[in-house]
TIKE-551879 format. One line per 10 residues: number of its first residue (from 1); for each residue y, x, z of C-alpha. Coordinates in steps of 0.02 Angstrom, whole numbers. Last residue first. Layout:
NUM> Y/X/Z; ...
end
This chain:
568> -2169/423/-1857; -2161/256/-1806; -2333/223/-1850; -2404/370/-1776; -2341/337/-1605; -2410/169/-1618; -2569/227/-1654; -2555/347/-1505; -2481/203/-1394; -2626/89/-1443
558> -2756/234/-1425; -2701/258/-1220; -2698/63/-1196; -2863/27/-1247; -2936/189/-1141; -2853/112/-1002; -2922/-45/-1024; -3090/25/-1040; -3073/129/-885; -3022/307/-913
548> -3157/470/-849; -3224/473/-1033; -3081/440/-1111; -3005/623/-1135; -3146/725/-1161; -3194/644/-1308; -3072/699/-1383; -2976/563/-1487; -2806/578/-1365; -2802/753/-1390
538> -2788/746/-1582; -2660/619/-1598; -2556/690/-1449; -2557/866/-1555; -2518/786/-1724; -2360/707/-1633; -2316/863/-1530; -2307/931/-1695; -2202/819/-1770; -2085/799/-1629
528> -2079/985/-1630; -2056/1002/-1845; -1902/858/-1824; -1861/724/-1704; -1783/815/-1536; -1892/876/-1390; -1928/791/-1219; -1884/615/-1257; -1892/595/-1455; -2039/502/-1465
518> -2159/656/-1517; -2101/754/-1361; -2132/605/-1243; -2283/569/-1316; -2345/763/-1296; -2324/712/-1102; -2413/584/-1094; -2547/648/-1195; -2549/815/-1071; -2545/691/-916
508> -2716/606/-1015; -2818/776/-1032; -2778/792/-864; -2670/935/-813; -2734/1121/-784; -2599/1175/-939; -2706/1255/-1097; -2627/1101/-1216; -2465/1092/-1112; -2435/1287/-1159
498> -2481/1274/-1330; -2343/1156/-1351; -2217/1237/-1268; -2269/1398/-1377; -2094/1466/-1336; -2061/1536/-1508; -2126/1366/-1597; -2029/1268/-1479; -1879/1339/-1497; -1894/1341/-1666
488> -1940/1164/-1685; -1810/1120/-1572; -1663/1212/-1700; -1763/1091/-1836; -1704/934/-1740; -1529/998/-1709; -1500/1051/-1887; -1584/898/-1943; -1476/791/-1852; -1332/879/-1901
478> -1377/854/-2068; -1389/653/-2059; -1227/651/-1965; -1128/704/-2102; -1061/547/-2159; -1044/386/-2033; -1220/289/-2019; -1226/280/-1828; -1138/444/-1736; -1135/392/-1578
468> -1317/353/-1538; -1391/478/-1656; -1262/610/-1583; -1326/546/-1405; -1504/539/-1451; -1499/732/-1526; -1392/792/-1382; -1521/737/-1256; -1678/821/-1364; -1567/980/-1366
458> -1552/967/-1197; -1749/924/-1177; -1804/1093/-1264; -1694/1189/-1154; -1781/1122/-1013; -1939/1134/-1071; -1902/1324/-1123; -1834/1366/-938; -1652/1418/-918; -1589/1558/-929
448> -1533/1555/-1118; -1655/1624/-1257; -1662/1508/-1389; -1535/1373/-1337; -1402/1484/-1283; -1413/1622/-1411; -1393/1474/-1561; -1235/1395/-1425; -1171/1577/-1440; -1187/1626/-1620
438> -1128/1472/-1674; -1189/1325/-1764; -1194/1196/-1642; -1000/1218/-1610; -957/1195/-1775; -1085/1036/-1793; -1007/964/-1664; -834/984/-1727; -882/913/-1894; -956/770/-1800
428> -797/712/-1718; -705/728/-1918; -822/592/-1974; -801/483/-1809; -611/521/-1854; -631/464/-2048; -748/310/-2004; -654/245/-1871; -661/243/-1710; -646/385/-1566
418> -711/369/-1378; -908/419/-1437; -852/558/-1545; -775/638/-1386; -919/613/-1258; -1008/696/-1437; -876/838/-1409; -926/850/-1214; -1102/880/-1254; -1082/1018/-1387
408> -987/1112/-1246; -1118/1090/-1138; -1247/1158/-1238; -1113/1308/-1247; -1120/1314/-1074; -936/1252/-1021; -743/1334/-959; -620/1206/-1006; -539/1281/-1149; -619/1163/-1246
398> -519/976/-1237; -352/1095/-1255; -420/1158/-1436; -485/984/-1466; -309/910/-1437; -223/1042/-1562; -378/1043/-1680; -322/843/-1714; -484/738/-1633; -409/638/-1505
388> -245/627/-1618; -317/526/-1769; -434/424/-1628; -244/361/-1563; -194/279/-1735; -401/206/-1735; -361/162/-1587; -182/34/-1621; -304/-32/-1775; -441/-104/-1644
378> -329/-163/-1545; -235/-267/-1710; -404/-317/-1758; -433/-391/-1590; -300/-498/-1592; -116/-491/-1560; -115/-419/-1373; -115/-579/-1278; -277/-616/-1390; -361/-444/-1339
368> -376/-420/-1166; -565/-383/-1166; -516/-254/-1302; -386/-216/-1225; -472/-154/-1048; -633/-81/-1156; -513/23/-1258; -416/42/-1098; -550/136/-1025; -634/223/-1174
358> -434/303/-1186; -449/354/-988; -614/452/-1021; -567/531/-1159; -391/572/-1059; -493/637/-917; -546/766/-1010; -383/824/-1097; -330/843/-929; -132/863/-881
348> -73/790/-1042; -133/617/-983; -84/487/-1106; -19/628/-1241; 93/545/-1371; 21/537/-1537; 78/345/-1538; -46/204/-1575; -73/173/-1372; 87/151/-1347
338> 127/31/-1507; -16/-48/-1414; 74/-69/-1262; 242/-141/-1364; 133/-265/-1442; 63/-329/-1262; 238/-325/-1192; 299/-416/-1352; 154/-547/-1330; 196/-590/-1149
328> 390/-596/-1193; 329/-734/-1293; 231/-814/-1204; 369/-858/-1103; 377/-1055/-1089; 179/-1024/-1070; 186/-955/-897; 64/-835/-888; 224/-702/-882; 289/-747/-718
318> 97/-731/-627; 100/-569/-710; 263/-524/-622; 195/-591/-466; 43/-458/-472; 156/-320/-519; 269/-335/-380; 123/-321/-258; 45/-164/-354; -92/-178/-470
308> -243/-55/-417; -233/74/-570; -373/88/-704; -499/205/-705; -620/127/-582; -627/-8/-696; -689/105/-828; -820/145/-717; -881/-47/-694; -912/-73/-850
298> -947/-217/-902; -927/-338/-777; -796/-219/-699; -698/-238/-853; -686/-414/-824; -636/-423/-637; -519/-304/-718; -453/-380/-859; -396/-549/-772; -208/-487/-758
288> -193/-504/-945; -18/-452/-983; 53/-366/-838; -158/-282/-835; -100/-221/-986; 50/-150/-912; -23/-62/-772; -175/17/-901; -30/65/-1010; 50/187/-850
278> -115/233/-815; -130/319/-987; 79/392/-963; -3/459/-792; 76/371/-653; 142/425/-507; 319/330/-512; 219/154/-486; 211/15/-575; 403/-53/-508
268> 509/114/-537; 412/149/-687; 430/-20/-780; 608/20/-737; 631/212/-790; 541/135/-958; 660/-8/-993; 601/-115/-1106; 526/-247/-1001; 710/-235/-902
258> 777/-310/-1055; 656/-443/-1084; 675/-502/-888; 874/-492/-918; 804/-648/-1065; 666/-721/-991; 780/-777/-818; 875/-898/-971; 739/-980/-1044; 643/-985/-886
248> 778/-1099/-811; 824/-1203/-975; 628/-1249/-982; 620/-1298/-811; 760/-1421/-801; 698/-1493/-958; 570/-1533/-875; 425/-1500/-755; 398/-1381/-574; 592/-1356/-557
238> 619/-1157/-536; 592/-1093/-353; 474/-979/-425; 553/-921/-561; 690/-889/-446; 622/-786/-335; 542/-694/-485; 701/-671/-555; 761/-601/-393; 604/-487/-384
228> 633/-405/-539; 824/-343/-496; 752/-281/-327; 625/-194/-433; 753/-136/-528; 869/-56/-400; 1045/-126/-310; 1019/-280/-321; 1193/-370/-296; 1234/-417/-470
218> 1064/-508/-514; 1154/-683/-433; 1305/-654/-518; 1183/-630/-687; 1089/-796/-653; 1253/-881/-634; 1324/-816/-788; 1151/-868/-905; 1166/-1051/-820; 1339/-1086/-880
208> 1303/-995/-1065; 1130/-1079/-1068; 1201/-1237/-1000; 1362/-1253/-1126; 1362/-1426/-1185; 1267/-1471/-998; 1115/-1595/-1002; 1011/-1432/-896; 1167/-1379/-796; 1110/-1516/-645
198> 938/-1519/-637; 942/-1308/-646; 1089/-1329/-529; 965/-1418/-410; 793/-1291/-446; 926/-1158/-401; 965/-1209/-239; 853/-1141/-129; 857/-991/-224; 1041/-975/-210
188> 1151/-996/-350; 1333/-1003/-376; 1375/-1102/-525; 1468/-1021/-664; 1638/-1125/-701; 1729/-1031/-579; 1906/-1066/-692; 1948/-881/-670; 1742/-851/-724; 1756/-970/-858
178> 1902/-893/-933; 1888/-738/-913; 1707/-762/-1015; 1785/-833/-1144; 1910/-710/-1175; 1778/-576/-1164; 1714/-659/-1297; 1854/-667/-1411; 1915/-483/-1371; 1735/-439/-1442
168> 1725/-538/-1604; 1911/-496/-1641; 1870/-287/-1596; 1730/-321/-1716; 1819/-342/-1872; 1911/-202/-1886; 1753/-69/-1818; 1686/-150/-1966; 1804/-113/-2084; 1833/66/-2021
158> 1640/108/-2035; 1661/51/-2218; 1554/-67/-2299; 1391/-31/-2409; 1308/-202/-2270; 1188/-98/-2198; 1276/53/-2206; 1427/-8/-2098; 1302/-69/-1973; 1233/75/-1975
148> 1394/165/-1927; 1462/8/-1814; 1370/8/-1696; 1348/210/-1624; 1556/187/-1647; 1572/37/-1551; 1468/125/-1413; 1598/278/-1419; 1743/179/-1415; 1685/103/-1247
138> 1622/274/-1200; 1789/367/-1241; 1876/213/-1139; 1807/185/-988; 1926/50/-943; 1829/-65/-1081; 1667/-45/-1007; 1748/-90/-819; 1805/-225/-876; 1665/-304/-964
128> 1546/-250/-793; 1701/-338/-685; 1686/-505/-815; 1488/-540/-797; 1387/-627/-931; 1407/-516/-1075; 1351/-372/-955; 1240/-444/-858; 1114/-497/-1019; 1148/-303/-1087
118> 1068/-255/-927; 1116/-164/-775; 1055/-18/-649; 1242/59/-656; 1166/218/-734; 1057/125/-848; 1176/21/-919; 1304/172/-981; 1157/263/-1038; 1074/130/-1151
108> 1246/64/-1197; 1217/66/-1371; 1032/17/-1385; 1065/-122/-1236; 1204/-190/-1356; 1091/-175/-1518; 973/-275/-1404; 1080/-414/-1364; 1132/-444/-1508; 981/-459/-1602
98> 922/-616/-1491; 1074/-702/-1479; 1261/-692/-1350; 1351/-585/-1457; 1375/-715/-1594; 1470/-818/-1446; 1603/-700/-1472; 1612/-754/-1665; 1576/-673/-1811; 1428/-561/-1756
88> 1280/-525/-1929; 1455/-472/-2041; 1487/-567/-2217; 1473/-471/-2372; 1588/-361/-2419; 1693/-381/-2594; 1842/-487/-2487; 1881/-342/-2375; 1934/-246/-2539; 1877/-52/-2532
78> 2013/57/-2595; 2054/165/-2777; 2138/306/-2801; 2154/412/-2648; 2244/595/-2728; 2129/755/-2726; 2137/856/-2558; 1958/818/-2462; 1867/915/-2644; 1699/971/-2590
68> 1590/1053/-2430; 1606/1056/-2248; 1499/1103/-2121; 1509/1137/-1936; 1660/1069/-1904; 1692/1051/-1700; 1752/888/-1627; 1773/855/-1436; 1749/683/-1376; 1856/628/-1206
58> 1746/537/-1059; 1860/659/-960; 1701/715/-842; 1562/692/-957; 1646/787/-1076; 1576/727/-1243; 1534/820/-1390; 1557/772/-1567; 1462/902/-1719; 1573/840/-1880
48> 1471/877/-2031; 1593/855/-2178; 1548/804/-2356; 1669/785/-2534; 1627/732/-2718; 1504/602/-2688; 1388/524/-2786; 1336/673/-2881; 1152/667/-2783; 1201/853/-2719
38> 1336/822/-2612; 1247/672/-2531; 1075/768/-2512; 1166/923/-2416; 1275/799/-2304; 1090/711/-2266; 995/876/-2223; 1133/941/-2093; 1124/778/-2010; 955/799/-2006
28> 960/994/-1921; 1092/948/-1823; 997/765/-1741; 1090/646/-1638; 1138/540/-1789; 1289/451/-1870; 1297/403/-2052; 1427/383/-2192; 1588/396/-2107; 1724/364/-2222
18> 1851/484/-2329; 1935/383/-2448; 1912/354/-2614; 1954/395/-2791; 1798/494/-2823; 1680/450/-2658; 1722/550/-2511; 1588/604/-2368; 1575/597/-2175; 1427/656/-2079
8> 1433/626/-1898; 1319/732/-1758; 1306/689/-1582; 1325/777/-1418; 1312/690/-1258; 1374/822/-1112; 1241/795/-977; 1281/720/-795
end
C-alpha cells in the first residue's frame, strides 16, 4: 500500500489563533497559497505542514516545510460559535441525503474501495461503522479532508467544525446500533423482496429500514459486478406498480449511483481491456442501449468501432430505462460527456485510431442525444475535445506515422473532418496548408514516382475532400487555390493534356475524359480544370468527333459540354 501524503497550510490572523486554512495534495499549490496569505496582509503568520501516513501504523507524520511570521505574539481575540452560520449535517439523519453521501464517498475514496464498499453500506451497516472508527488515523484523517473546506465555506474554524461533527456522527451511529441490536432491518432475499417492499413501503422510516436491508444483502459480494448484479436481482424482482416499486428503486438507485462513479468498477464490469474511447462508447451504449442498431443505419463503420455490450451491461441498461431513475440515466450521460470534453487521451496508443474512434461516438451521441442533455450540449462536449485533436502536441503524434507526403495531407483533412467548430476546423486547415506547402509534398506531386495522371488525380482527391470538409470556415478559399493552381503546374509540365489530345482514343473517350478533368474528377478546379475545359469544348465541336455518333448521342455529347461550360 502507498504512504498518503498531503499538504496543510495553517496561518494566524492578528489576535488569533493558529487554524488550518486549507488542505491539499499538491506541494507546489500549497506552497503558492501560504505565499499569497502572507503577502495579502491578512495574516501575520503561515506554516506548510507536509503529513505522511504510514500505511502500516495508520499514524501521520508531520514535517515543516515552510514557515513564515509571528506564531509567538499573545491570542487576543477568539471566534464565537454563535457568529457562524449554521452547518449543511446537524443531525445523524443529515448524513443520510444526496450531498452527504458523496462528500463521504470523496473522503473515504480509498478506505471504500479497498473493502469493495460504498458510502450507502457504510451508513447503513454497523461492522463497516466500526471498523472506520477502530482505524483511527484514517477515521481522523477523513474528518480532517471534511472538515477543511467545510471550514472555509462557512469562514469557521477547522476546530469548530471538527466540534460539531463528532455529535452528528456519534448520533447516527447510535441510530444505526440501535436498529441493527433491535433487528429492525428486514432480511431480504430476492424472492422476497417484492413482499418487504409491500410491507416497508407505509413505514415512518422505510427508506432508512429498506436502505439497511439492501446494504446486508450487498455485504456478501465480494467484487463489483457481483455488487451490480444483486441490485439488478432485485430490481428485477421489485413489485411491477406502486408505491412498493417506487420505494424499491429509490433506494437500489442510490449504492447503484455510487458504484456509477467508480471508475475501477465501471471497469471491472465493461471490460478491463478497454481503451479510455471504448470505455465512453460502453457507457453510452449504458445510457441509450439502442445506439447501435442506430449507428449501423448510418454508418455502419462507426458501429464496428464500438464495443459488443457485455451480459452485465445489457441488464444494467435495462435498470436504467426505467423512468423512476432517469435520473441516474442523465448523470451517467453528463458524466460521459464531461469525458469526452476533457483533454484526456481516448486512445493514447494510436493517434489514428483515436480520429476514427472520436467520429464514432460523435455519431453514437449524437444519435443518443436527449439522455445526454440535448444535442447542443454533444455538440459543445466536441467542440472541448476538437481543441485537443488539433493542439501541435496531438498533431505531432498523429504524424509520426510514417506517410507519402500526399498522404500526409490526406490524413490531416481525415482530421479536419472529425473536429467542429469554427476555430478548430480553422486551425485543421492551417495544418493542411503547412504540409501542402513544403518542400517535400511540392517534390512529391511534381516529380514523385508515380505517373502524372495519377498524381494529377490525388491532388484532384484532396481538393474535393478539403472542399467537402472545409465548407465556408476561413482560409479554405486559399488552400483551394494553392491546390488547384499546384494541378495546373503539374499539368502544364507533364503535358497531360496534350497527351490525351494526340492519345489513339476516340475523339469521344478523349471528351470524356477532358470532362472529368474540367469537373473536378481527374485534376483539381483551377488553370487544369480550365484548360481541360477549353480543350473538351473544342474537341467536342470537330467535326471529327460526331460524325461516327448517332443523333442522340451527338445530343447528349454537346449537352454535357454546354453544361460543362455553364458551371464553369
Amino acid at each position: 500500500m502507498e504512504e498518503q501524503v498531503h499538504y496543510e497550510v495553517l496561518a494566524r490572523r492578528p489576535g488569533s489563533a493558529v487554524h488550518l486554512e486549507a488542505w491539499l495534495e499538491d506541494q507546489h499549490r500549497a506552497i503558492q497559497v501560504a505565499n499569497e496569505m502572507i503577502g495579502s496582509g491578512e495574516f501575520i503568520a503561515v506554516m506548510v505542514i507536509r503529513e505522511t501516513r504510514d500505511p502500516k501504523s495508520g499514524k501521520f507524520s508531520p514535517l515543516c516545510i515552510r514557515r513564515e511570521g509571528d506564531f509567538t505574539s499573545p491570542v487576543t481575540r477568539k471566534l464565537r460559535s454563535g457568529d457562524l452560520p449554521p452547518p449543511r449535517c446537524q443531525a445523524g439523519s443529515d448524513l443520510y441525503g444526496p450531498m452527504a453521501r458523496a462528500r463521504i464517498a470523496e473522503v473515504l475514496e480509498g478506505w471504500l474501495a479497498r473493502r469493495k464498499s460504498t458510502a450507502f453500506e457504510l451508513i447503513h451497516r454497523l461492522d463497516l461503522v466500526d471498523t472506520l472508527r477502530n482505524a483511527g488515523g484514517e477515521f481522523q484523517h477523513a474528518i480532517q479532508k471534511f472538515a477543511v473546506p467545510e471550514a472555509l465555506l462557512r469562514h469557521s474554524t477547522v476546530h469548530e467544525v471538527i466540534r460539531g461533527l463528532h455529535p452528528v456522527i456519534d448520533q447516527a451511529a447510535a441510530r444505526l446500533r440501535q436498529a441493527t441490536q433491535a433487528k429492525a432491518f428486514p432480511t431480504i432475499s430476492v424472492s422476497g423482496f417484492g413482499e418487504t417492499c409491500e410491507a416497508l413501503a407505509e413505514a415512518d422510516e422505510r427508506l432508512f429500514l429498506m436502505g439497511g436491508a439492501v446494504a446486508g444483502y450487498l455485504g456478501s459480494a465480494e467484487d463489483w459486478p457481483s455488487k451490480v448484479e444483486r441490485i439488478l436481482n432485485l430490481a428485477d424482482a421489485a413489485p411491477e406498480t406502486g408505491i412498493g416499486r417506487d420505494l424499491a428503486f429509490h433506494v437500489l438507485a442510490q449504492p447503484m449511483a455510487e458504484i456509477l462513479n467508480l471508475g475501477p468498477a465501471m471497469t471491472e464490469m465493461l471490460g478491463a481491456e478497454l481503451d479510455p474511447a471504448s470505455h465512453l462508447g460502453a457507457l453510452a451504449q449504458l445510457v441509450a442501449p439502442e445506439v447501435p442498431r442506430a449507428v449501423g443505419a448510418i454508418d455502419p463503420a462507426a458501429a464496428a468501432l464500438l464495443p459488443k455490450p457485455t451480459d452485465i451491461g445489457e441488464r444494467l441498461a435495462r435498470f436504467l430505462a426505467e423512468p423512476r431513475v432517469a435520473g441516474l440515466r442523465q448523470a451517467l450521460g453528463r458524466k460521459v460527456l464531461a469525458e469526452v470534453a476533457s483533454p484526456r487521451r481516448l486512445r493514447p496508443a494510436s493517434p489514428e485510431g483515436e480520429v476514427e474512434i472520436c467520429r464514432a461516438l460523435a455519431i453514437t451521441l449524437m444519435t443518443a442525444a436527449e439522455p445526454m442533455g440535448g444535442a447542443e450540449a454533444v455538440h459543445e462536449a466536441f467542440v472541448s475535445r476538437s481543441h485537443t485533436l488539433v493542439g501541435t502536441e496531438f498533431v505531432t503524434a498523429y504524424l509520426k506515422v510514417a506517410r507519402t507526403p500526399i498522404d500526409e495531407a490526406m490524413a490531416l483533412v481525415r482530421l479536419m473532418e472529425s473536429v467542429v467548430g469554427g476555430t478548430h476546423k480553422r486551425q485543421a486547415v492551417r495544418w493542411i496548408q503547412s504540409c501542402v506547402t513544403s518542400l517535400k509534398f511540392d517534390t512529391e506531386a511534381m516529380s514523385g514516382k508515380a505517373p502524372a495522371a495519377i498524381r494529377l488525380g490525388q491532388l484532384a482527391n484532396l481538393y474535393r475532400r478539403v472542399a467537402r470538409a472545409g465548407g465556408q470556415e476561413a482560409g479554405i478559399e486559399a488552400l483551394l487555390t494553392l491546390i488547384g493552381e499546384m494541378g495546373g503546374k503539374l499539368e502544364a509540365e507533364a503535358k497531360i493534356i496534350q497527351g490525351i489530345r494526340k492519345a489513339a482514343h476516340s475523339p469521344v473517350e478523349k471528351v470524356q475524359a477532358l470532362i472529368r478533368m474540367a469537373t473536378g474528377e481527374a485534376a483539381p478546379l483551377g488553370p487544369a480544370a480550365e484548360r481541360a475545359r477549353q480543350e473538351a469544348r473544342r474537341l467536342a465541336a470537330h467535326p471529327d468527333t460526331t460524325a461516327h455518333l448517332s443523333a442522340r448521342a451527338a445530343v447528349q455529347l454537346q449537352t454535357m459540354v454546354q453544361n460543362l461550360g455553364r458551371a464553369a
